[in-house]
C-alpha positions as a LaTeX table, in Angstrom:
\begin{tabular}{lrrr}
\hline
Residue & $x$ (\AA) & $y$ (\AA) & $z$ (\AA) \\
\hline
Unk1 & $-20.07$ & $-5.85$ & 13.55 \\
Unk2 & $-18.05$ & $-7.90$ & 11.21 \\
Unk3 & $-19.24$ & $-11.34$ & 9.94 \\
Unk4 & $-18.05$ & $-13.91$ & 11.47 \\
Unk5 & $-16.40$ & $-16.62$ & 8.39 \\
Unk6 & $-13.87$ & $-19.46$ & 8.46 \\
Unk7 & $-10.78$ & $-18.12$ & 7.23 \\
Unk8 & $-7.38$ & $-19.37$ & 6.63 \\
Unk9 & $-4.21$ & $-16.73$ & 6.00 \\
Unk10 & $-0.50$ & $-17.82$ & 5.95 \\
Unk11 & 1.82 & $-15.18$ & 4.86 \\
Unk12 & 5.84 & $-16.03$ & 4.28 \\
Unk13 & 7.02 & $-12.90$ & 3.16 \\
Unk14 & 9.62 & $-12.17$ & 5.70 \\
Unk15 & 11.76 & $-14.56$ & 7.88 \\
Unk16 & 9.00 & $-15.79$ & 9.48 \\
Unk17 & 6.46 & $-18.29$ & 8.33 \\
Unk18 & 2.87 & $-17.09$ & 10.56 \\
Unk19 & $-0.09$ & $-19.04$ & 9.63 \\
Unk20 & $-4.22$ & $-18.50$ & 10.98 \\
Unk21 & $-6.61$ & $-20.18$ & 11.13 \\
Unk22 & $-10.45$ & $-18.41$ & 12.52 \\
Unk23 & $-13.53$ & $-20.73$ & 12.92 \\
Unk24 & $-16.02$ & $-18.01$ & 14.07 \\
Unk25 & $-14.97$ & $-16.66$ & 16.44 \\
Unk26 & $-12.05$ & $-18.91$ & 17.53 \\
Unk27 & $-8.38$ & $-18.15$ & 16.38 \\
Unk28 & $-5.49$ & $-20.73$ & 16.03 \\
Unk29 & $-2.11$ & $-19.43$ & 15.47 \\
Unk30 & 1.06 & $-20.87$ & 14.03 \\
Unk31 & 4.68 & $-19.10$ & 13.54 \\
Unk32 & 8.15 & $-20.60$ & 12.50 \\
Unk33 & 10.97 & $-19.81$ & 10.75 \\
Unk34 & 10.56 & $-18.40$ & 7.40 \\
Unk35 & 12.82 & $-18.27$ & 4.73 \\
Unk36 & 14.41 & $-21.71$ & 2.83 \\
Unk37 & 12.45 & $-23.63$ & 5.54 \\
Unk38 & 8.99 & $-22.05$ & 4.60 \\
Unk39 & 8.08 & $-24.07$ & 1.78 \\
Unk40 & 9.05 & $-28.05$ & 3.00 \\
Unk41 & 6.55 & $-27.65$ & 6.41 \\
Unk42 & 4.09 & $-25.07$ & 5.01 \\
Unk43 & 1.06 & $-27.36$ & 3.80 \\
Unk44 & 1.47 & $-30.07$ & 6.96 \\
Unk45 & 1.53 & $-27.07$ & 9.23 \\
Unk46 & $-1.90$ & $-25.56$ & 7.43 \\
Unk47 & $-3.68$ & $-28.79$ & 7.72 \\
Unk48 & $-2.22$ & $-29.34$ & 11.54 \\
Unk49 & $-3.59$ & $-25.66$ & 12.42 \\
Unk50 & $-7.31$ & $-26.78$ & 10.16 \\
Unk51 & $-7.91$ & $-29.48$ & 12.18 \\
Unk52 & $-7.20$ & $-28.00$ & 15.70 \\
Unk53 & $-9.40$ & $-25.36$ & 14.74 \\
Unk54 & $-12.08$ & $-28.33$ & 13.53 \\
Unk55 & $-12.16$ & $-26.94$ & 10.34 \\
Unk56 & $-11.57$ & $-29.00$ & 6.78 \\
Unk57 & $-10.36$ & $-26.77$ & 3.76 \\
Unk58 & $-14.14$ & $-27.33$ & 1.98 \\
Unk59 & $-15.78$ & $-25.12$ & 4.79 \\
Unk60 & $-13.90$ & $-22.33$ & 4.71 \\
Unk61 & $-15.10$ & $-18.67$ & 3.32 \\
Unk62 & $-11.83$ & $-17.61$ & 2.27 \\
Unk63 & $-8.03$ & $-18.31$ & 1.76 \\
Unk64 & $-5.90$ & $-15.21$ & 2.62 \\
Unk65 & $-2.33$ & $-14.78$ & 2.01 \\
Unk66 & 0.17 & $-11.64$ & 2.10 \\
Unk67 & 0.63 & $-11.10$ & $-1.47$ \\
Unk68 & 3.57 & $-8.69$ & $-0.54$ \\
Unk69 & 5.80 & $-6.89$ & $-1.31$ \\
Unk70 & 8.71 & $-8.87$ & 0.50 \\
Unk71 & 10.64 & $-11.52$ & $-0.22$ \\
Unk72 & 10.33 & $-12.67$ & $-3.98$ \\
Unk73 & 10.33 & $-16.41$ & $-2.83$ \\
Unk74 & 8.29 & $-16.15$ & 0.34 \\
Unk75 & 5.49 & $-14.50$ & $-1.93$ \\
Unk76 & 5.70 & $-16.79$ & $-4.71$ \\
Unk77 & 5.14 & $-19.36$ & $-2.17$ \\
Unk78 & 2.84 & $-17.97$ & $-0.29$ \\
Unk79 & 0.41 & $-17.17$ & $-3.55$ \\
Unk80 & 1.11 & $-20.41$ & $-5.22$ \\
Unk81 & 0.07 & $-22.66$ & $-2.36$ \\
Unk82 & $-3.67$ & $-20.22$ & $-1.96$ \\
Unk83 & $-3.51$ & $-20.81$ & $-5.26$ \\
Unk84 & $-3.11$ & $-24.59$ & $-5.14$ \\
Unk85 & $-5.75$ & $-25.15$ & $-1.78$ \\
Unk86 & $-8.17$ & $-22.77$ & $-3.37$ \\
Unk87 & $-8.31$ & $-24.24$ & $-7.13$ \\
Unk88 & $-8.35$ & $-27.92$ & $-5.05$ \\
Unk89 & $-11.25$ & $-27.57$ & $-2.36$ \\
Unk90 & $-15.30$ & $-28.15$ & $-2.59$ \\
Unk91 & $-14.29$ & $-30.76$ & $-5.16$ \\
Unk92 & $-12.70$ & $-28.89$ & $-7.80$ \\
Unk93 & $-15.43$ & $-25.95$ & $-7.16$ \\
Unk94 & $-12.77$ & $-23.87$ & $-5.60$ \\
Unk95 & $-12.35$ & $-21.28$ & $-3.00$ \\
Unk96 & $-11.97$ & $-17.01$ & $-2.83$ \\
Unk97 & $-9.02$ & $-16.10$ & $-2.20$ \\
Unk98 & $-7.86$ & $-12.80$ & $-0.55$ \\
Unk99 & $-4.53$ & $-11.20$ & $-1.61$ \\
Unk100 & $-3.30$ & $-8.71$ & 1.11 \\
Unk101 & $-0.92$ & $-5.66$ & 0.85 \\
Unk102 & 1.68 & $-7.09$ & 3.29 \\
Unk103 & 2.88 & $-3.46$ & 4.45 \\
Unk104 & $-1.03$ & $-2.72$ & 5.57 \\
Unk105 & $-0.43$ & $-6.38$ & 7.70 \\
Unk106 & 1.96 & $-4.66$ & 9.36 \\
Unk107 & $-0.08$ & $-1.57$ & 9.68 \\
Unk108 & $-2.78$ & $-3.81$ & 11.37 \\
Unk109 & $-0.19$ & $-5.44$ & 13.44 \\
Unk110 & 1.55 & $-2.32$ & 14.84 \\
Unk111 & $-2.18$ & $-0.81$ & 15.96 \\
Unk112 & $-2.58$ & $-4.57$ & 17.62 \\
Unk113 & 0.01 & $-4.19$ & 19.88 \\
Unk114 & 0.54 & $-0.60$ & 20.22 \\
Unk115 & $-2.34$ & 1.20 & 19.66 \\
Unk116 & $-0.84$ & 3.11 & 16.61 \\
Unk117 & $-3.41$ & 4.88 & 14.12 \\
Unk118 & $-1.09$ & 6.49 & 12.00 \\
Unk119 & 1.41 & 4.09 & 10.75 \\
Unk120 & 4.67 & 4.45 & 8.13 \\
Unk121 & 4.93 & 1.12 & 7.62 \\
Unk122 & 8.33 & $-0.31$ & 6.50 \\
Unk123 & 9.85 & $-3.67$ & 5.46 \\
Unk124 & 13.16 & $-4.76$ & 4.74 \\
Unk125 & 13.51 & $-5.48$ & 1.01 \\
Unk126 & 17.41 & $-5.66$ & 1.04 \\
Unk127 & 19.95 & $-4.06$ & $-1.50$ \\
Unk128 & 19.95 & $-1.09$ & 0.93 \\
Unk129 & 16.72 & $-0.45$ & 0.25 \\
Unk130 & 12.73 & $-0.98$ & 2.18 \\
Unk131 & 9.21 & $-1.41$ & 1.04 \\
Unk132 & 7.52 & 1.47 & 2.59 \\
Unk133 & 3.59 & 2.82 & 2.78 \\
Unk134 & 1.57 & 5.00 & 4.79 \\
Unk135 & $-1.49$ & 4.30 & 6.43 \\
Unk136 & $-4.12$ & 5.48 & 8.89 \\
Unk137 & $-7.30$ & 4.10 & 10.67 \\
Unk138 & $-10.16$ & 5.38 & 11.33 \\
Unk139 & $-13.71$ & 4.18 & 12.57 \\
Unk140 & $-13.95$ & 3.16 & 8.70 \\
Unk141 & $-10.74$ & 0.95 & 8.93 \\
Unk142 & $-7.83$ & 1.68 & 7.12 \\
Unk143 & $-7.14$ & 4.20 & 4.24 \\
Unk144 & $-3.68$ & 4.19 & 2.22 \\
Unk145 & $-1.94$ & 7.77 & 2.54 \\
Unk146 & 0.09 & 8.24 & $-0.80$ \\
Unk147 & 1.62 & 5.44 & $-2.92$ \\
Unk148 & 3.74 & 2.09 & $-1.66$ \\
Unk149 & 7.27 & 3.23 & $-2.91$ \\
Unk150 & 11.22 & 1.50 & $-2.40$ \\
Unk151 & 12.93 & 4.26 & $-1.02$ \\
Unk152 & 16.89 & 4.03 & 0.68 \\
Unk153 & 16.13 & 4.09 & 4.57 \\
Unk154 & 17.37 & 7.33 & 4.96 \\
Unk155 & 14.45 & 8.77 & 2.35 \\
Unk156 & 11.81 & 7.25 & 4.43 \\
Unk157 & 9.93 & 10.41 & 5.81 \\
Unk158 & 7.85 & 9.76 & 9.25 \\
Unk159 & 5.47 & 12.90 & 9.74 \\
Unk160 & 4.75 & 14.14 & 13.47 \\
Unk161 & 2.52 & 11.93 & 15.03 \\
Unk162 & 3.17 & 9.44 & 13.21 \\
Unk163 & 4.98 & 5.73 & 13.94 \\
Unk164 & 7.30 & 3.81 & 12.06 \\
Unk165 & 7.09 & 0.39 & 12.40 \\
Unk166 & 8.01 & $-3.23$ & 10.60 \\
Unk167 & 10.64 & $-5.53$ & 10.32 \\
Unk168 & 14.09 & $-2.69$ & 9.16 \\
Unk169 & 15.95 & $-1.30$ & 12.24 \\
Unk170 & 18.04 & $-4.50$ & 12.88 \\
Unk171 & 19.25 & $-3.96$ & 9.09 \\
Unk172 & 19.35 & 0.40 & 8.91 \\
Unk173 & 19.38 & 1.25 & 12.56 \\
Unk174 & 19.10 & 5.09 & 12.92 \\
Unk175 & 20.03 & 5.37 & 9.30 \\
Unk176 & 16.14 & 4.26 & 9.12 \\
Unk177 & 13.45 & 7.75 & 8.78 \\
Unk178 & 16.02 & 10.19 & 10.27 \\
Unk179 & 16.76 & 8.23 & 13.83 \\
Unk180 & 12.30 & 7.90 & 14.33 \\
Unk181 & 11.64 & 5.60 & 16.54 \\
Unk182 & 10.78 & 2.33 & 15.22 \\
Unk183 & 7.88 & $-0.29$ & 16.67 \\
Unk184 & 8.81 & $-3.92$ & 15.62 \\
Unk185 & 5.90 & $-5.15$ & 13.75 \\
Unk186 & 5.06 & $-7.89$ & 11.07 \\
Unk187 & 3.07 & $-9.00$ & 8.61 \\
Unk188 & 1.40 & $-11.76$ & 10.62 \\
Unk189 & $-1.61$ & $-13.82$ & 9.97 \\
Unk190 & $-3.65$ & $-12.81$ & 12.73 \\
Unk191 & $-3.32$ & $-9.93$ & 10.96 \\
Unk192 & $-4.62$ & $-11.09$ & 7.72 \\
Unk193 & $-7.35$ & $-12.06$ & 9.71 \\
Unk194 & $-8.52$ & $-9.03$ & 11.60 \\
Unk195 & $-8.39$ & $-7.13$ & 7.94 \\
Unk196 & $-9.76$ & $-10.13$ & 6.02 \\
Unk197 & $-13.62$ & $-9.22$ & 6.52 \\
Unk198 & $-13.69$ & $-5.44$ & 6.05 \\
Unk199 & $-11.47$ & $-6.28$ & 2.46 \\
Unk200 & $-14.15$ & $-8.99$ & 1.47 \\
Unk201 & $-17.12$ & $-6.90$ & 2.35 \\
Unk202 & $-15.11$ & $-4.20$ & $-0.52$ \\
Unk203 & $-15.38$ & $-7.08$ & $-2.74$ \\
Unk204 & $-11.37$ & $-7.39$ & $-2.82$ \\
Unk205 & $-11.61$ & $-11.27$ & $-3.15$ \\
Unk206 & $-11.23$ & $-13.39$ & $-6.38$ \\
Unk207 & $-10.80$ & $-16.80$ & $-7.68$ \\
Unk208 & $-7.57$ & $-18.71$ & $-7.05$ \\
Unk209 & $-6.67$ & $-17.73$ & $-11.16$ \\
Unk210 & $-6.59$ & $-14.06$ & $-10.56$ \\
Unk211 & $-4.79$ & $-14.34$ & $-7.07$ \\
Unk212 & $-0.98$ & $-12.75$ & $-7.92$ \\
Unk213 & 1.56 & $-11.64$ & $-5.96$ \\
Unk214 & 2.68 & $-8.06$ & $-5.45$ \\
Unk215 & 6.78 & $-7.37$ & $-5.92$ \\
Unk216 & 7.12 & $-3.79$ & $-6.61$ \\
Unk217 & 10.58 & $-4.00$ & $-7.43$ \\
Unk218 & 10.84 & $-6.06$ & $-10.60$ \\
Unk219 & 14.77 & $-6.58$ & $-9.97$ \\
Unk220 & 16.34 & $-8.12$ & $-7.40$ \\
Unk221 & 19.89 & $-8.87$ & $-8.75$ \\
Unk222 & 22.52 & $-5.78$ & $-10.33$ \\
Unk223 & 25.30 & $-6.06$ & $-12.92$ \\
Unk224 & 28.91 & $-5.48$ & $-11.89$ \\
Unk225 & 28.29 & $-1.78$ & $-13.12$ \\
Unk226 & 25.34 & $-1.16$ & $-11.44$ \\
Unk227 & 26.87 & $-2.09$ & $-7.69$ \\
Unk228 & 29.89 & $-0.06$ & $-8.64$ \\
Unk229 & 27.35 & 2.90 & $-9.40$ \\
Unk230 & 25.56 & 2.52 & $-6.37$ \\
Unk231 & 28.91 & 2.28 & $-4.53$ \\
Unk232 & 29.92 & 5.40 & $-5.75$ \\
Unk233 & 26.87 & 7.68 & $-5.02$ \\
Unk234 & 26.67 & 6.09 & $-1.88$ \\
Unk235 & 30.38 & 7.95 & $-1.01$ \\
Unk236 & 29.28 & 10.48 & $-3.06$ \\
Unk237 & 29.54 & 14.29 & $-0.87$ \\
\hline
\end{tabular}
């Protein structure tokens, strides 16, 4: 049986902001819009959600926070204010912290509400283009299947008996995996919770210092040649 800790997770990697907060066995929740908004209510709403779960920031475990990949300013924010709390609480003395592989969040969140096992999981990273990774679970937990790659939706394979699921059929429709069907999940903090004590027990936490986001694409932005490239394969026979 898993320990049971005081944990806090947040994650703001997509368009919505999901916050967590677990005292034992007890689990507050907290979601709003994402995006622009994330960062001006973020810290009030992680101290609301502390104290109706009775919980200060000094008697906490751990911090976790998606570390992505997703949206470059969502998971800047999201690691910078871990970052802050952590470095901050038990007087200076600091907190672990817990970086999380957002596409395994929504790995964990498709098997919460679905049952799946065997999960491609995919989010929307724009530029015609998702964050996609494999996973499966078994009475161990879960196990990454091959690498996390950005792949155009059509190149997104989903092997038999296996789901897709996250956040990219509003955007790719069945352009998304061949036409597979697709389970809406996300990378929520409940989540980050449910993973949080199998990752720590691996020794995956560290101080608030070595805490750092995860982008996997390094660009977000293209020249005036590069979008006329990409135009032209994309017509391309």
């Amino acid at each position: 049986m898993a320990p049971l800790l005081n944990l806090l997770a947040l994650d703001t990697s997509t368009e919505r902001l999901s916050l967590a907060v677990q005292n034992g066995a007890e689990v507050h929740t907290h979601e709003a819009a994402g995006g622009a908004q994330a960062s001006g209510q973020l810290i009030a709403a992680l101290y609301h959600l502390l104290a109706q779960a009775g919980l200060s920031l000094d008697q906490l475990d751990a911090l976790v926070f998606g570390r992505g990949p997703g949206s470059f300013t969502g998971v800047r924010t999201a690691c910078a204010v871990a970052q802050g709390l952590a470095f901050g609480a038990r007087a200076g003395r600091g907190l672990a912290v817990l970086p999380v592989d957002t596409l395994l969040a929504v790995a964990e969140d498709a098997h919460a509400r679905y049952g799946c096992t065997r999960v491609v999981a995919v989010l929307d990273a724009r530029m015609d283009e998702v964050y996609c990774a494999r996973y499966e679970r078994d009475q161990h937990g879960w196990r990454a299947r091959g690498e996390l790659a950005v792949l155009a939706p059509e190149a997104v394979e989903v092997p038999p008996d296996w789901v897709l699921a996250g956040n990219a059929q509003a955007a790719y429709g069945t352009r998304l995996g061949g036409g597979a069907e697709h389970l809406f999940a996300q990378p929520r903090a409940a989540a980050l919770l449910r993973l949080a004590p199998a990752l720590l027990l691996q020794g995956l936490g560290c101080t608030a210092a070595d805490a750092l986001p995860l982008y996997v694409r390094d660009k977000v932005a293209q020249t005036t040649a590069e979008r006329a490239a990409r135009a032209a394969r994309s017509v391309s026979p």
